[in-house]
MARMIKOL-722582 format. One line per field, with one value per residue (C-alpha): residue number from 1; residue in one letter; chain; y, z, x. Coordinates in steps of 0.05 Angstrom, whole numbers, plus 5000, padded with zeros to 4 digits. Layout:
// MARMIKOL-722582
i <- [NUM ...]
aa <- [A ...]
ch <- [A ...]
Y <- [Y ...]
Z <- [Z ...]
X <- [X ...]
This chain:
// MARMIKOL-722582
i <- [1 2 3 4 5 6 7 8 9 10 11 12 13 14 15 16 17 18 19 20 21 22 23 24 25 26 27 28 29 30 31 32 33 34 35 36 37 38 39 40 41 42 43 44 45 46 47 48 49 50 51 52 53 54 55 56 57 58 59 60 61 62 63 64 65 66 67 68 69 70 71 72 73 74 75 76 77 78 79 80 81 82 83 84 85 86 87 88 89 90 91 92 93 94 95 96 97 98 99 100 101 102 103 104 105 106 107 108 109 110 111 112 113 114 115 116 117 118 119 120 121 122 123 124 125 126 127 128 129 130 131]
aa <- [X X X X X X X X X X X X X X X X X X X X X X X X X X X X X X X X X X X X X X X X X X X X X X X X X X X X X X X X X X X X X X X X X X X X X X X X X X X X X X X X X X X X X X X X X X X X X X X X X X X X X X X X X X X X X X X X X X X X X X X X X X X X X X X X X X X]
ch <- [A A A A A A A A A A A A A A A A A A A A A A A A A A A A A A A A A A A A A A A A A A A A A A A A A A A A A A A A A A A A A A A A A A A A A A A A A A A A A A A A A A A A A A A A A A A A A A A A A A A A A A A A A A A A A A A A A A A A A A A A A A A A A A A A A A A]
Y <- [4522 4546 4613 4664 4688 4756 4819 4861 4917 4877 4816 4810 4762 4739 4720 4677 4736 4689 4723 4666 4711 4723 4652 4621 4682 4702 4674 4640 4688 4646 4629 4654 4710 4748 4757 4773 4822 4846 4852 4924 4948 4920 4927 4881 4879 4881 4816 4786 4805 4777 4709 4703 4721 4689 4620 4638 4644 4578 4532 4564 4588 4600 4659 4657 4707 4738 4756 4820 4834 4769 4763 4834 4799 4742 4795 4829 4892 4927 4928 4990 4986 5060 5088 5080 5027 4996 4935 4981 5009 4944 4926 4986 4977 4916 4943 4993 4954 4905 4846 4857 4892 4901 4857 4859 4863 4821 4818 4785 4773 4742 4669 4684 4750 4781 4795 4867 4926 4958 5016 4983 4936 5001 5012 4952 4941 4929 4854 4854 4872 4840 4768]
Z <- [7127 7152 7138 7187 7231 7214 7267 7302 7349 7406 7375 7364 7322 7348 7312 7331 7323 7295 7303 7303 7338 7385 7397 7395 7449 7497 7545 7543 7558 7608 7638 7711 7664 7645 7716 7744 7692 7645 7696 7735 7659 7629 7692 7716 7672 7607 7631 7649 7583 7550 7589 7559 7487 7479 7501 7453 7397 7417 7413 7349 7308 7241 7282 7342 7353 7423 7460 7480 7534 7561 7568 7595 7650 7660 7679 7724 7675 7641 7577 7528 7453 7457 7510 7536 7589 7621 7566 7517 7547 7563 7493 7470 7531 7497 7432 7447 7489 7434 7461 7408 7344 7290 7223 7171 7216 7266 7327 7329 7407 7420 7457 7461 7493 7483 7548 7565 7545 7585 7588 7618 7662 7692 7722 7761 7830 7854 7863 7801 7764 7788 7779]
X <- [6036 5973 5941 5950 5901 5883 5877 5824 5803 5809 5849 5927 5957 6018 6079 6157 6211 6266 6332 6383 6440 6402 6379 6448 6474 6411 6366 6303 6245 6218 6279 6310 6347 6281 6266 6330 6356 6299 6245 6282 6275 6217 6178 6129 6068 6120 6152 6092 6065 6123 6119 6051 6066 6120 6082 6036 6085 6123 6064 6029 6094 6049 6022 5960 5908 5901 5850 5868 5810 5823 5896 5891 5843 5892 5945 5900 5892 5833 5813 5776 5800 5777 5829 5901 5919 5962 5961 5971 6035 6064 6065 6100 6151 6171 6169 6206 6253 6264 6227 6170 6165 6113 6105 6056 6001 6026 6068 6127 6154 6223 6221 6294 6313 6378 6431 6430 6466 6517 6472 6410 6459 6487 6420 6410 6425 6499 6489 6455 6505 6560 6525]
């Protein structure tokens, strides 16, 4: 195994969340699923965000260090290490929705999201929610 990249100001190191009930039970998180269901709650920069990370976390699962000014560019958001933005809140969206959480220094981001909760299902559109 290879040593794991280690974080910065403006660098993230990026980490696989395995969670293997969740793996056998939910939905890719770059399938159709993230985009119909998760996107009314994670809203649109937090899925996008997602998208990215968890490609990241597929292709280098011993951990990957991001670029945070330059993803933050690739999603058409600025970056200051010094302030609040909207980068910075889309991260904590999916930490606090569950999608990411924080480990040892790292970030570990789900590849495999989980279906949603009665209570954030509740808040989707009609058609939504009936599919």
């Amino acid at each position: 195994m290879s040593e794991r990249p280690s974080p910065s100001a403006d660098r993230l190191v990026i980490v696989r969340w395995r969670d293997p009930l969740i793996e056998r039970l939910g939905h890719d998180a770059l399938g159709d699923y993230v985009e119909l269901f998760w996107l009314g709650v994670l809203g649109p920069t937090a899925t996008w965000l997602l998208r990215r990370l968890a490609v990241a976390a597929v292709a280098h699962p011993d951990g990957h260090q991001v670029n945070l000014p330059a993803m933050a560019s690739a999603l058409g958001l600025g970056w200051d290490s010094n302030r609040a933005n909207a980068f910075g809140r889309a991260l904590q969206r999916l930490v606090m929705f569950g999608m990411a959480r924080h480990v040892d220094g790292t970030v570990a981001v789900r590849t495999v999201v989980p279906p949603l909760s009665v209570r954030h299902l509740a808040r989707l559109p009609e058609h939504l929610q009936r599919a």
